[in-house]
C-alpha positions, 0 to 999 in steps of 0.5 A, spaced: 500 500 500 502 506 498 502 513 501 496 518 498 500 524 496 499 530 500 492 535 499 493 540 494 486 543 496 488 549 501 485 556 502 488 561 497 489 568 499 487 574 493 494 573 489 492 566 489 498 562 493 495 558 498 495 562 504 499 562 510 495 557 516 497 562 521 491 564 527 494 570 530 495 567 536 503 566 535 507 564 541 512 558 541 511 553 545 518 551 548 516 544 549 514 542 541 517 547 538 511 549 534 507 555 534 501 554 539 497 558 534 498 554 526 503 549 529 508 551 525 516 551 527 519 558 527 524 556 521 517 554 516 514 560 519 520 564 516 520 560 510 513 561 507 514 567 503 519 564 499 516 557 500 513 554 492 507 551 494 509 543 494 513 546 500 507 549 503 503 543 502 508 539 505 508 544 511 501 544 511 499 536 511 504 536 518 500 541 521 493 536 523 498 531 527 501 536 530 495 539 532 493 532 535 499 531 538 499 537 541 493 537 544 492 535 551 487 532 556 485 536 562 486 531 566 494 532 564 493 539 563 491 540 571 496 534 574 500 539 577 494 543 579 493 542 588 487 545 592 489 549 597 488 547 604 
């Protein structure tokens, strides 16, 4: 079985590039390495002006694993959490 090459149908800005996944909420997380906004490394958010679009399509087919890796339960979100007695 082979491996489904990567989607190509990604939002395109006005110009027509496919536009960046970036939310706004740009902030590194130390522990990942990614963006806790678009989940991207500061050397893809670097290099997305000059990406082609296969390099932006390969960036962006990362993002969703990235996404769910990232995303803790609350239980291990609050493991450190102690009520105060």
């Amino acid at each position: 079985m082979s491996a489904s090459p990567p989607p190509t149908d990604f939002k395109r800005d006005p110009q027509g590039r496919i536009a960046s996944p970036c939310t706004n909420i740009c902030r590194m997380n130390t522990k990942t390495g990614w963006c806790d906004g678009c989940f991207r490394t500061i050397d893809e958010i670097v290099a997305w002006s000059r990406l082609d679009d296969a390099g932006k399509c390969k960036v962006l087919a990362q993002l969703p694993s990235r996404q769910i890796s990232n995303s803790p339960n609350l239980a291990d979100q609050h493991n450190s959490w102690r009520p105060l007695t």
